[in-house]
C-alpha positions in Angstrom: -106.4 -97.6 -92.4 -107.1 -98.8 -96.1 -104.9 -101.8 -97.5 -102.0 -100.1 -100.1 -101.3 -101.8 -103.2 -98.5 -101.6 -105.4 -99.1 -103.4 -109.4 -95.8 -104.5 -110.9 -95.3 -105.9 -114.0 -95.5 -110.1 -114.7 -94.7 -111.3 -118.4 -97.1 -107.9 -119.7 -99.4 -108.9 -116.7 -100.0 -106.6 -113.6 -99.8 -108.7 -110.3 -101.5 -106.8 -107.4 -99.6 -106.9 -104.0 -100.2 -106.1 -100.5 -97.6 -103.7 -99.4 -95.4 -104.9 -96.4 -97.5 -104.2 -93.3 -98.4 -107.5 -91.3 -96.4 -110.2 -89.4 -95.9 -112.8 -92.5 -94.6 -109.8 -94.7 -91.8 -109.6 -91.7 -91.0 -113.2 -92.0 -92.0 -113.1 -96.2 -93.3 -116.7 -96.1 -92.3 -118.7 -99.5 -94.7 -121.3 -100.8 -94.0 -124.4 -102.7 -95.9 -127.0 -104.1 -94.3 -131.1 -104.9 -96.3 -133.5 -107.3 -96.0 -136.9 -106.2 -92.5 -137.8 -108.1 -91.0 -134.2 -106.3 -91.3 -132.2 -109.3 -91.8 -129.0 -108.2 -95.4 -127.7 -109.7 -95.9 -124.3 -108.0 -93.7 -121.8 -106.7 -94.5 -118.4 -104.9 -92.6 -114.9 -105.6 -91.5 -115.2 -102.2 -89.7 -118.6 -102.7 -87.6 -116.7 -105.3 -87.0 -113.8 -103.0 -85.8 -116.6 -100.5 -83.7 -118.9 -102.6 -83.3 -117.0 -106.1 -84.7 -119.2 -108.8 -87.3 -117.8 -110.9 -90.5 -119.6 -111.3 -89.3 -120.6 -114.9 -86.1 -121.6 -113.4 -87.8 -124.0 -111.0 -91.1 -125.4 -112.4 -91.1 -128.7 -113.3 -87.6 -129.6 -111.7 -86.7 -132.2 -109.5 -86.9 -130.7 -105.6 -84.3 -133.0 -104.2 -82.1 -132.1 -107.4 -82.1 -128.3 -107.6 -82.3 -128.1 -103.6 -80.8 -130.1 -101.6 -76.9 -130.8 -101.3 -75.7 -134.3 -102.1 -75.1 -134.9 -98.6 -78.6 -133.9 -97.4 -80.5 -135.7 -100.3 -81.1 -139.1 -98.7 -83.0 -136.9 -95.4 -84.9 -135.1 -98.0 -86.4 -138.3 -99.5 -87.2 -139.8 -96.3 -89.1 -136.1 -95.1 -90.9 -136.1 -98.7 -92.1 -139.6 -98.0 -93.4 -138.8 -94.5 -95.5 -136.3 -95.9 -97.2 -137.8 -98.7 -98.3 -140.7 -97.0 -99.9 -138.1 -94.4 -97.6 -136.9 -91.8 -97.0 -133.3 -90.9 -93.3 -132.3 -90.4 -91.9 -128.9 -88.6 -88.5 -128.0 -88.5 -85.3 -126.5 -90.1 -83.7 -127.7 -93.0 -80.7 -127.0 -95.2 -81.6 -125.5 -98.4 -79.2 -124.6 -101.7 -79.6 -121.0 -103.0 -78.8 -120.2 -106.3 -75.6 -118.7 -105.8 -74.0 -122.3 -104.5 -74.8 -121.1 -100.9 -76.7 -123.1 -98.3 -79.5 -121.3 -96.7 -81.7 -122.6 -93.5 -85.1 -122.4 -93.8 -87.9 -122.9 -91.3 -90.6 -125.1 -92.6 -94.0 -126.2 -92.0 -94.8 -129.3 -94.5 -98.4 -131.3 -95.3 -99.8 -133.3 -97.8 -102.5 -131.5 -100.4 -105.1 -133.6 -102.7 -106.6 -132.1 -106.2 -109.4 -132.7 -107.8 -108.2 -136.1 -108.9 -106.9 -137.4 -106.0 -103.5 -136.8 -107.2 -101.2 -136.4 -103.5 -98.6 -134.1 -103.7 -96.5 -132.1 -100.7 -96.9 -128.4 -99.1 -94.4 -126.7 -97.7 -94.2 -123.2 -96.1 -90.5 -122.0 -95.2 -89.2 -118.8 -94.5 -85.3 -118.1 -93.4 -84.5 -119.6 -90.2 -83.0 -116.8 -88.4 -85.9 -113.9 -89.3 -87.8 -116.6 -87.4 -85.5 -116.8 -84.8 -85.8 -113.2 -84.7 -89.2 -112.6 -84.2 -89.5 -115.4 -81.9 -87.2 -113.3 -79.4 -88.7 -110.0 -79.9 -91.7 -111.7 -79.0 -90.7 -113.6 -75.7 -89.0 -110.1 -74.6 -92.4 -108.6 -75.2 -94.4 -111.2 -73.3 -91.9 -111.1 -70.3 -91.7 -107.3 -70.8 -95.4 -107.0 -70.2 -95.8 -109.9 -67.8 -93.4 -109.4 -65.6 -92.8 -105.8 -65.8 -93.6 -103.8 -62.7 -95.7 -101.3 -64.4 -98.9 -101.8 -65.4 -99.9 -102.2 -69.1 -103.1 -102.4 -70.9 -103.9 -102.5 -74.7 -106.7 -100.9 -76.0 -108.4 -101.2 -79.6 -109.4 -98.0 -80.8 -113.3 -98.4 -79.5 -111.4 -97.8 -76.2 -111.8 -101.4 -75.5 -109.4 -103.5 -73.2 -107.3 -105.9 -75.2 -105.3 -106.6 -73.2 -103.8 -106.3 -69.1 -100.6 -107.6 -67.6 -100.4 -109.0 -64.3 -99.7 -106.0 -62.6 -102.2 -104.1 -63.8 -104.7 -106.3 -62.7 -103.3 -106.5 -58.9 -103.6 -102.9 -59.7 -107.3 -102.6 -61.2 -108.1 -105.6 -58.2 -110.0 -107.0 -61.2 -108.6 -110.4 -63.3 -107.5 -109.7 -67.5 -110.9 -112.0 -68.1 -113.3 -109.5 -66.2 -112.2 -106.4 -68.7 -111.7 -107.7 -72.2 -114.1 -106.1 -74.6 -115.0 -103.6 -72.4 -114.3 -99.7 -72.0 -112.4 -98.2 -68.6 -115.9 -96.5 -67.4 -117.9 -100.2 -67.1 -114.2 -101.3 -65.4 -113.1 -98.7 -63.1 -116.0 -96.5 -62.7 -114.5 -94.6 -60.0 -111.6 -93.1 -62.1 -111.3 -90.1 -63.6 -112.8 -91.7 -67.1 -113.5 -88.7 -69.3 -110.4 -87.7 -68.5 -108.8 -91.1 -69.4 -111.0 -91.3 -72.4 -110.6 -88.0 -73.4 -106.6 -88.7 -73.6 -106.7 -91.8 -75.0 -109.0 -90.1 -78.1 -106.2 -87.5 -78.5 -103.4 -90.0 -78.7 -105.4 -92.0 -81.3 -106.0 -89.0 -83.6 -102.7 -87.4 -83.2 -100.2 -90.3 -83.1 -98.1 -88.0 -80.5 -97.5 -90.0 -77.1 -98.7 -88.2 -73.6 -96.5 -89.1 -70.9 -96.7 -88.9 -67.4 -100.3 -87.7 -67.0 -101.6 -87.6 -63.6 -104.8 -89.5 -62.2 -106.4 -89.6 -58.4 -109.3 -92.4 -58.0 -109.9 -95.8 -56.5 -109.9 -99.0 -57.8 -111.4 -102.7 -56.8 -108.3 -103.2 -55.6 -108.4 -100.6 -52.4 -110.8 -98.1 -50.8 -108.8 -95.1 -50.4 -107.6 -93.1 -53.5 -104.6 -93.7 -55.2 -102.2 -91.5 -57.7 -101.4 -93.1 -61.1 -98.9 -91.6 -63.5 -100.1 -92.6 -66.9 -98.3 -92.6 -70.6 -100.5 -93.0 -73.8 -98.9 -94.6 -76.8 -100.7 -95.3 -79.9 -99.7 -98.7 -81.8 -99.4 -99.2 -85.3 -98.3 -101.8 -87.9 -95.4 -101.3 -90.1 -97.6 -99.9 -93.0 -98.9 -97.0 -90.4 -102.4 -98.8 -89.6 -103.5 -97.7 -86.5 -104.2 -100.8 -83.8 -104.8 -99.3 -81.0 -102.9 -97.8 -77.9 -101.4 -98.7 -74.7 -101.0 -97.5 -71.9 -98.3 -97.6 -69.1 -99.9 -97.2 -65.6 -97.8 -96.6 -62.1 -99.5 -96.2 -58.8 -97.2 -93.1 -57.2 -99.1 -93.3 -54.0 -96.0 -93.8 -52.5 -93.7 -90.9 -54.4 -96.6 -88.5 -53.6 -97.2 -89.0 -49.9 -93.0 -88.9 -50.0 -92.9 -85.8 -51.9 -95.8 -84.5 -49.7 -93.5 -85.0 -46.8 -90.7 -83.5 -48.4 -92.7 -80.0 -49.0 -94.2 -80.4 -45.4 -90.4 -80.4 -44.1 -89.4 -77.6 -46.2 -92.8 -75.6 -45.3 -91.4 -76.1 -41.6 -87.9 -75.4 -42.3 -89.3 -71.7 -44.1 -91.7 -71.3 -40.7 -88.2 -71.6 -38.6 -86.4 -69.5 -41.4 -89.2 -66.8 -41.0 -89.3 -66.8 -37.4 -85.8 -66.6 -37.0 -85.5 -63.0 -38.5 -89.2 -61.9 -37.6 -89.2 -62.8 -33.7 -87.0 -61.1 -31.7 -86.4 -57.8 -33.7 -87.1 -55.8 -30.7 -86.4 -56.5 -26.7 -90.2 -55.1 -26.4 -92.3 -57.6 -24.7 -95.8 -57.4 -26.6 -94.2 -56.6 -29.8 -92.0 -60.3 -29.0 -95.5 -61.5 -28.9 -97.1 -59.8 -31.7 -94.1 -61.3 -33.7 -94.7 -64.5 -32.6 -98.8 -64.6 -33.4 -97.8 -63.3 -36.7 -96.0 -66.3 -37.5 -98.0 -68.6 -36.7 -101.2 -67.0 -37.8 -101.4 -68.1 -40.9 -97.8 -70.5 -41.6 -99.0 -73.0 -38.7 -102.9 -71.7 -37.6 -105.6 -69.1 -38.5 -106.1 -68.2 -35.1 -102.9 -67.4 -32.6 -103.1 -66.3 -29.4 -100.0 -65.5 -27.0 -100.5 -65.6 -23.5 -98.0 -64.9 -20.7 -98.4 -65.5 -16.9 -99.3 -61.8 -15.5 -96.6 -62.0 -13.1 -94.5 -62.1 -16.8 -95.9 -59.2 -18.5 -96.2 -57.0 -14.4 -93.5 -58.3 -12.5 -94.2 -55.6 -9.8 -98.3 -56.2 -10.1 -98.3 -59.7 -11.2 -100.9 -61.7 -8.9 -99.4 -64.1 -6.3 -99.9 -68.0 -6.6 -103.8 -69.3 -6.5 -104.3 -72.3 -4.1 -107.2 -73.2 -7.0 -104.4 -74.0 -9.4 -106.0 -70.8 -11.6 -103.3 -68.6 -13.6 -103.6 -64.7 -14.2 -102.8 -64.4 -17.6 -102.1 -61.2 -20.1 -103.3 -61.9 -24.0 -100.2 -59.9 -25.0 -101.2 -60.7 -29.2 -103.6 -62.2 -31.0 -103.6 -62.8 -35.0 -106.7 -64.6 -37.0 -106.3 -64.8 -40.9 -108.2 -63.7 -42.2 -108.8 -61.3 -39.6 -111.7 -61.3 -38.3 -113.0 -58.4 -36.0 -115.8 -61.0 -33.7 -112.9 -63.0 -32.6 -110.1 -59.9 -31.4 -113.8 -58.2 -29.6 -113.9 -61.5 -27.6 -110.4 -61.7 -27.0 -109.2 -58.7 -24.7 -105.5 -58.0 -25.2 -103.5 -56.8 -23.1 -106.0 -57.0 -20.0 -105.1 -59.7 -17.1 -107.6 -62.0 -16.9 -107.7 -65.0 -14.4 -108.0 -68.8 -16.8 -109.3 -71.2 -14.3 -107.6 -74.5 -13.9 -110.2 -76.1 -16.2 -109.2 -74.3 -19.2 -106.5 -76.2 -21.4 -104.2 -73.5 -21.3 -104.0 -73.3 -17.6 -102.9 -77.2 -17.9 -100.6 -77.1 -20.5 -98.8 -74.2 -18.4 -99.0 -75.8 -15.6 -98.1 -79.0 -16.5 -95.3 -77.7 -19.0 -96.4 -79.9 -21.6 -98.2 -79.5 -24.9 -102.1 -80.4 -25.7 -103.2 -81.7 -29.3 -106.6 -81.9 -30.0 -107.5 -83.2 -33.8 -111.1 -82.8 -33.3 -113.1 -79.9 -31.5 -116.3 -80.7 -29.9 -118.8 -77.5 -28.3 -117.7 -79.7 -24.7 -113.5 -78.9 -25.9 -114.4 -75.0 -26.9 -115.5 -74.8 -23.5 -112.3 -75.7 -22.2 -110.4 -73.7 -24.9 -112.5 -70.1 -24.1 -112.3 -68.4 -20.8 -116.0 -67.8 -21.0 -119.2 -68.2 -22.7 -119.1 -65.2 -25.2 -115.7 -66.2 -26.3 -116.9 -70.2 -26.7 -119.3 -68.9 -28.8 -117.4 -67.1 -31.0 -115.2 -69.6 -31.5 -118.2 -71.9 -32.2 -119.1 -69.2 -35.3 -115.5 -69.4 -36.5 -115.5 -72.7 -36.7 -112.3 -74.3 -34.7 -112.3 -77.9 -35.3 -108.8 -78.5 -34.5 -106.9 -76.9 -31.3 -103.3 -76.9 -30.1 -101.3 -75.3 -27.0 -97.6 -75.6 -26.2 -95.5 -73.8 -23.5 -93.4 -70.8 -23.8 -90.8 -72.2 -21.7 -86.8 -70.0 -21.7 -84.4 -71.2 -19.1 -86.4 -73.7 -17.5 -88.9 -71.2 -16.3 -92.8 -71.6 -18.0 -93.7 -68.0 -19.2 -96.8 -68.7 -20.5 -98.2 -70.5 -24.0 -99.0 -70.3 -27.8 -102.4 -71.2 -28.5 -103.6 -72.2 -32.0 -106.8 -73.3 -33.5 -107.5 -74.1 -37.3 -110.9 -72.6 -38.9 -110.6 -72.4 -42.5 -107.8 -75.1 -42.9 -109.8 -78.6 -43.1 -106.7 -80.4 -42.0 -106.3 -81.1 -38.1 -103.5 -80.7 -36.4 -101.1 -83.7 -36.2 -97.9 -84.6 -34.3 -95.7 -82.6 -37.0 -97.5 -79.5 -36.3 -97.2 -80.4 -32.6 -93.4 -80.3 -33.5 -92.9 -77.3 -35.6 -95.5 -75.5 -32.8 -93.1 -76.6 -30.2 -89.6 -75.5 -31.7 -91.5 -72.3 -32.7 -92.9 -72.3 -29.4 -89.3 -72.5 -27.9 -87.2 -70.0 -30.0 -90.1 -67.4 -29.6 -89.6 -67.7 -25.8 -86.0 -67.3 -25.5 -86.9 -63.9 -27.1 -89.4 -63.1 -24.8 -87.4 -63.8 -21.9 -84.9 -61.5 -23.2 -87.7 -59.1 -23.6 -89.1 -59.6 -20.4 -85.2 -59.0 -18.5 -84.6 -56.5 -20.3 -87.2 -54.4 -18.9 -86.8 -55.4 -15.5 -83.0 -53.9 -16.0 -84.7 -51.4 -18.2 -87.1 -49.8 -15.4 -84.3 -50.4 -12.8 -81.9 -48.1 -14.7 -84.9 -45.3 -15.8 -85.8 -45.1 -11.9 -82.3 -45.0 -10.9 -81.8 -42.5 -14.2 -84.6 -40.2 -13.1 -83.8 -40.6 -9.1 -80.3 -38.7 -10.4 -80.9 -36.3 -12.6 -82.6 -32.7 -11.4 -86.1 -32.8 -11.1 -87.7 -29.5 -12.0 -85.1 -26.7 -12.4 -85.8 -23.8 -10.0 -85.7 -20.2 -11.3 -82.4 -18.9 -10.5 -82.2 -15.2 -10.2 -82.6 -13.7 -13.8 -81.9 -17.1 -15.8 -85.2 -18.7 -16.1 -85.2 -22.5 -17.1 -86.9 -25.6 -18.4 -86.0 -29.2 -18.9 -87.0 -32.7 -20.4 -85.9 -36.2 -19.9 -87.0 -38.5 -22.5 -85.7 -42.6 -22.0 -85.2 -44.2 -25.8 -87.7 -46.4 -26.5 -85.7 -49.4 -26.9 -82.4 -49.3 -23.5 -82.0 -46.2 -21.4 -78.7 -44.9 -21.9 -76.3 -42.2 -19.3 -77.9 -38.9 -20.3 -78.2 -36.4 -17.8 -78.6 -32.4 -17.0 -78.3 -30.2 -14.6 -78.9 -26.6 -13.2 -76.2 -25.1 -10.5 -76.7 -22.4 -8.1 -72.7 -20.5 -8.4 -71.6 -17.8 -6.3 -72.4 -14.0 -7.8 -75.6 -14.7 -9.3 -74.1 -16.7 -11.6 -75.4 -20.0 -13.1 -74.1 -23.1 -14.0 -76.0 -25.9 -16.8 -74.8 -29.3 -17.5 -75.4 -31.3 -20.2 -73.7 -34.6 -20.4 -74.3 -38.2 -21.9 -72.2 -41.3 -21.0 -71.6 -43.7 -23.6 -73.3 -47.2 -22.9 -76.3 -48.0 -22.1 -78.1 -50.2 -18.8 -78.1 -49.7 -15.2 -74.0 -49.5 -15.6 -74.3 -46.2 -17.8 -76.9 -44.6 -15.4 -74.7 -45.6 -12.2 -71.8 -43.9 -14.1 -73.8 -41.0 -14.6 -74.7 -40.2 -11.0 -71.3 -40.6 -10.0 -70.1 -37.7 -12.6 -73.7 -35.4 -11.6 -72.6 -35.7 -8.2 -68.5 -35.0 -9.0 -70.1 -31.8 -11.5 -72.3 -30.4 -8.1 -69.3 -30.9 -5.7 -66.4 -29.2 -8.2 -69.1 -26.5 -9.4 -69.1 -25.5 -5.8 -65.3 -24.8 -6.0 -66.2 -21.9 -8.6 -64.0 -23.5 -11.1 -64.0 -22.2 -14.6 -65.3 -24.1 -17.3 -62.5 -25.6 -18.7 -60.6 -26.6 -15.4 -64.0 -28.0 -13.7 -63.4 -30.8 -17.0 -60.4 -31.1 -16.6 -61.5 -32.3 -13.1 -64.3 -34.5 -14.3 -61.7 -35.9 -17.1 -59.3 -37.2 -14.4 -62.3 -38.8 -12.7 -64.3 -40.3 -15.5 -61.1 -42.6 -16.5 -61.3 -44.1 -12.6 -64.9 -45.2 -13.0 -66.2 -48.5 -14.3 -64.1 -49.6 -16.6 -61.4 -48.4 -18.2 -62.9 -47.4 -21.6 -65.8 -45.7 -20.1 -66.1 -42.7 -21.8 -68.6 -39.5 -21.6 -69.3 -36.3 -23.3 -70.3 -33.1 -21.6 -70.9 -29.1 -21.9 -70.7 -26.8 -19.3 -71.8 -23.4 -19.5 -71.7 -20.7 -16.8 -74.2 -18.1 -17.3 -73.5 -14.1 -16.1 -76.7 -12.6 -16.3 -75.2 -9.7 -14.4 -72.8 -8.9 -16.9 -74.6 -10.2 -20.3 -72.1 -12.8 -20.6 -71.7 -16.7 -20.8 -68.0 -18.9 -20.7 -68.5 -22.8 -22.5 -66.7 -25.4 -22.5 -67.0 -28.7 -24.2 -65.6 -32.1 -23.9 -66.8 -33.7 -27.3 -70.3 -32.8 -27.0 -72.5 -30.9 -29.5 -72.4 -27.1 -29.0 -75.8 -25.3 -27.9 -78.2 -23.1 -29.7 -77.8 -19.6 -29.1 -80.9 -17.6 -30.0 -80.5 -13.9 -29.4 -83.1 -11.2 -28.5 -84.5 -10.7 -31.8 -85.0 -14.4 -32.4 -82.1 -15.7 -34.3 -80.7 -18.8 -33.5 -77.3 -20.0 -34.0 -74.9 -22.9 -33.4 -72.5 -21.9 -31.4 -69.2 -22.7 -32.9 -67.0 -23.3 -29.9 -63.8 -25.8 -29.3 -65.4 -29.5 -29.2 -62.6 -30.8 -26.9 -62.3 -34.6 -26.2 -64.4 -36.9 -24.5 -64.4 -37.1 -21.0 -62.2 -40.4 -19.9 -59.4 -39.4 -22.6 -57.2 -37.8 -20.5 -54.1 -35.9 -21.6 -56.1 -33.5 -23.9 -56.4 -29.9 -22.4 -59.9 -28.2 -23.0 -60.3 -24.4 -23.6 -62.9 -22.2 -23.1 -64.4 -19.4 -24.7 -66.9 -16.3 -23.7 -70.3 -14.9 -25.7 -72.7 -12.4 -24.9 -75.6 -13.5 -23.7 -78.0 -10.3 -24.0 -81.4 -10.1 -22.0 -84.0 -11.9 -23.8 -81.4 -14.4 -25.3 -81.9 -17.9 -25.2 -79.3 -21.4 -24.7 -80.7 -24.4 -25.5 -78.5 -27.3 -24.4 -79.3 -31.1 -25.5 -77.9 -34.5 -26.1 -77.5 -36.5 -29.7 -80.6 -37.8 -28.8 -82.9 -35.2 -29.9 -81.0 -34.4 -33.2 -79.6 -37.8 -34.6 -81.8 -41.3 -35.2 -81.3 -43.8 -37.8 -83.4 -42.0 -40.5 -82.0 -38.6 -39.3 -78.2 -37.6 -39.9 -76.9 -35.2 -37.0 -76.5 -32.2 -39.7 -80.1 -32.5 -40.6 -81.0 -32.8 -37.1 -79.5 -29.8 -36.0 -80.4 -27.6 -39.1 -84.3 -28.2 -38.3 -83.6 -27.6 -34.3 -82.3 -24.3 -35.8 -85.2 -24.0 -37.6 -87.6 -24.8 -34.9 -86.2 -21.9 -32.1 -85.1 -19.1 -35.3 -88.0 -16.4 -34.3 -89.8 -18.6 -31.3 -91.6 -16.3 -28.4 -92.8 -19.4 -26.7 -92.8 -20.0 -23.2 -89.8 -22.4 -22.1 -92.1 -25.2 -21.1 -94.4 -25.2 -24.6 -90.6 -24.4 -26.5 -89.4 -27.5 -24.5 -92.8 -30.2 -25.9 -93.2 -28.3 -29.2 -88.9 -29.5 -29.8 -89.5 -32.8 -28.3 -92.5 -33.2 -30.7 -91.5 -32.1 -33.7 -87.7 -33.8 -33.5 -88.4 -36.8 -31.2 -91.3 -39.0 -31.7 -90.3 -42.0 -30.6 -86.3 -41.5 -29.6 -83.7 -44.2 -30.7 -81.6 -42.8 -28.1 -82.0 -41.6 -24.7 -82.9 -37.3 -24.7 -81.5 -34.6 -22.8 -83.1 -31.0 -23.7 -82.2 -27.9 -21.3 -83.7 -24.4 -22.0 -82.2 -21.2 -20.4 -83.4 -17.6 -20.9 -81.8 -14.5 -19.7 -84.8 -12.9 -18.6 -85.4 -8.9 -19.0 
């Protein structure tokens, strides 16, 4: 930046002046000139700022006189001598203002010669404690910079080095000697420079500071890249003159790999969050495992496979033991992300397939221990791929990085999670192996579930289905059909059932015990058995549960409760008698097709004891149709029971079907895939 002046006014002359801006302006140096006797023959403005005699007031008087105290006189004279006979002289001295105060001054002193050869003294001075001042600004400054922690560097503004502190040379691994003069690109070549540059340029023209700017490079100082956090400051004087910038440099290698660490632990903690609410949702084997690959496909791997010992996935067909130290083994899910359609062609879920004991899953499983690979050679895909075609696929996908941990519940090895990395460059490294393995072990306490609950799953459906009728003879003029349908997720205690009763009469049962298991099916056996042996009596409807009341509180345990209908057909007389013991009433159509909810006493549930049931009589015309079921077929959790039972209404209002195509065309349009165990019994008084 130009020099300002400022002109004031001297005796009708203009005096041109530099306005403040450099380091002697700060300390406003005052200049004074002795003759050889210590008159004083020249006299600066600043000398007048300093001790407040004009020029006119001092010229021509005696130093020592208008100076210098009484007491200090006699040192004067001896300084003043000193110096005209040659010698230099540096120090503070006492001074007298004009006001009668005493001011100290800092001076430097020397002897001058004129043109004659006349001697007379020098002296510089400016106030001792702006000196003072500045001296401690600047020692903080140097032990600021030289000892400060941070790298510093001063540029010029050519972008030229200036100046480096100590740390920033242990950074740069170059010496303050080996930059000066030069620009950050001959320097540091390796750096991002025309990013540097490109900041330092803005700072420069805009005056405003950038802070904390990020760089990734290397330096002399170390091979592997480093982070810097960097802060550009431009420097000016005091009269806005712009001397460069600097630059404050920190190497957050550290703080990064740290906060890299941090965000890998919290990634991991979200995995476990996410797993925790996606795995397990259901107690359905495969979809356990579906859950699992979809986890870990892509939060850990892009390719997941989950493999369970066959004897897992087919306890009753599950191959016995090889003396080869082979495994049978079911792919019950795979995931790649992106998907890819080559890999899930070479993998064949679901499918046994025997994984000889070379393979690195058959170790890992046998050995109940996981296998980390970082690198993947074409001699490891063999041992990853359970044959040639799959090796080769994974060869096109391009695993580089492979690892298998057990699925392990209750001490017992189920199977294993296998992952492999494709797109992801980075291997896999001991905090994957541990995030793999908790993963690894929460997914198989799930699958274990999953796996024992359908053993006691089948055990109760074949016990279930060994109870209940199989299918329902004709029975003089009442012709019937029947379906059982387990729920998808636990069989519950539904049953039915078609009695043979004396007169050509006909008895059907429809009951469901509350619960669910192998206890609700036992429970509902005993009661089909207890409903067979007190039909047989001839019992009217209401008595025969009164009967079954008394009973059900004696089985299991003592809250075991069940609801049930029981309807005793005439077809000799046109008539029915119902009862009910908290179950939902049947569906009455009638010859012309109308169908009706019977509206009937709902009576308590069977197990409440103390609650009489009643019963009540409708005609049941030839042609006319019952249609007895359980909760099952009208209620789920997206279908409330009254909108159940208005579209079963709808469904058999006008139907001419056949009993056995009215018995699928109900199941499929109510009962897709049941939430609760189904019970459906058709009955037509036939013409």
């Amino acid at each position: 930046m130009p020099e300002r002046e400022t002109r004031t006014g001297n005796g009708g002359q203009d005096r041109i002046t530099a306005a403040p801006g450099g380091l002697l302006d700060v300390l406003r140096v005052a200049a004074l000139v002795l003759s050889s006797d210590g008159r004083i023959v020249l006299w600066s403005p600043e000398a007048e700022s300093l001790l407040g005699f004009s020029a006119a007031e001092a010229l021509g008087q005696d130093a020592n006189a208008l100076l210098v105290a009484p007491e200090n006189r006699t040192r004067a004279h001896e300084l003043f001598d000193r110096v005209r006979t040659g010698a230099r002289w540096a120090g503070v001295f006492p001074v007298r203002h004009k006001d009668g105060s005493t001011r100290r001054v800092e001076f430097r002193t020397m002897q001058l010669r004129d043109a004659r050869g006349d001697i007379h003294a020098l002296g510089l001075g400016t106030d001792a404690e702006t000196v003072q001042n500045v001296e401690r600004d600047l020692a903080l400054s140097h032990i600021l910079v030289s000892q400060s922690p941070v790298g510093i560097a001063v540029f010029d503004t050519d972008l030229r080095w200036v100046r480096v502190n100590p740390s920033l040379e242990r950074m740069n691994g170059v010496p303050e000697e080996a930059v000066l003069g030069r620009r950050v690109g001959e320097v540091l070549p390796a750096l991002d420079v025309e990013a540097i540059e490109s900041r330092m340029r803005q700072v420069l023209r805009t005056g405003e500071p950038l802070l904390d700017q990020q760089t990734i490079g290397r330096t002399a100082a170390d091979s592997e890249d480093h982070a810097y956090s960097e802060s550009y400051h431009r420097i000016e004087d005091a009269n806005g003159r712009v001397l460069g910038l600097a630059m404050a440099i920190l190497d957050i290698s550290e703080r990064q790999r740290a906060a890299a660490e941090v965000a890998k632990a919290r990634e991991r903690l979200a995995v476990m969050a996410d797993a925790g609410v996606r795995i397990g949702t259901t107690l359905d084997l495969r979809r356990t495992a579906e859950e699992l690959a979809d986890v870990a496909a892509p939060e850990l791997a892009d390719l997941a496979a989950v493999d369970v010992l066959d004897s897992v996935a087919n306890p009753a067909g599950g191959a016995a033991p090889r003396a080869d130290g082979s495994l049978d083994f079911r792919t019950l899910a795979l995931k790649a992300s992106p998907p890819t359609d080559e890999v899930k062609a070479a993998v064949r879920v679901g499918e046994p397939a025997l994984h000889s004991s070379f393979l690195l899953v058959t170790q890992c499983v046998r050995q109940a221990r996981p296998i980390l690979l970082e690198h993947v050679d074409d001699t490891v895909i063999r041992r990853i791929a359970r044959d040639d075609s799959t090796a080769e696929t994974l060869r096109r996908a391009g695993v580089h990085s492979y690892l298998v941990v057990p699925l392990m519940a209750r001490g017992e090895v189920l199977g294993a999670l296998s992952l492999c990395r494709t797109a992801n460059p980075r291997p896999f490294d001991d905090q994957d192996l541990t995030l793999a393995t908790e993963l690894a072990a929460r997914a198989a306490i799930s699958i274990d579930n999953a796996r024992l609950y359908g053993r006691e799953r089948d055990t109760a459906l074949t016990l279930q289905r060994s109870l209940l009728s199989q299918k329902p003879p004709h029975h003089g003029d009442i012709e019937v059909a029947s379906r059982y349908v387990p729920a998808i997720s636990e069989v519950g205690g539904d049953w039915f059932d078609v009695l043979p009763l004396r007169n050509g009469k006909v008895g059907l049962v429809v009951g469901d015990v509350m619960g669910k298991g192998v206890h609700a099916a036992a429970i509902m056996g005993q009661l089909r058995t207890a409903t067979r042996a007190l039909a047989r009596l001839d019992l009217p409807p209401a008595e025969l549960l009164y009967h079954l009341d008394d009973l059900t509180a004696s089985l299991g345990d003592s809250d075991t409760l069940a609801t049930c209908l029981y309807v005793v057909c005439d077809p000799r007389h046109g008539r029915c008698e119902l009862s009910r013991a908290g179950h939902l009433p049947p569906v009455l159509v009638d010859p012309d097709g109308k169908a009706e909810l019977l509206e009937i006493a709902g009576g308590v549930p069977l197990g409440v004891g103390g609650v009489p049931f009643t019963v009540e009589e409708r005609e049941l015309a030839e042609g006319a149709l019952l249609a007895l079921f359980t909760d099952g077929l009208v209620e789920s959790h997206e279908t409330p029971i009254d909108v159940g039972l208005q579209r079963l209404l709808h469904l058999l209002d006008g139907t001419r079907l056949p009993l056995e195509e009215m018995c699928d065309m109900v199941l499929g349009a109510l009962n897709r895939e049941p939430d609760d165990d189904v019970a459906l019994l058709l009955a037509r008084h036939r013409s």
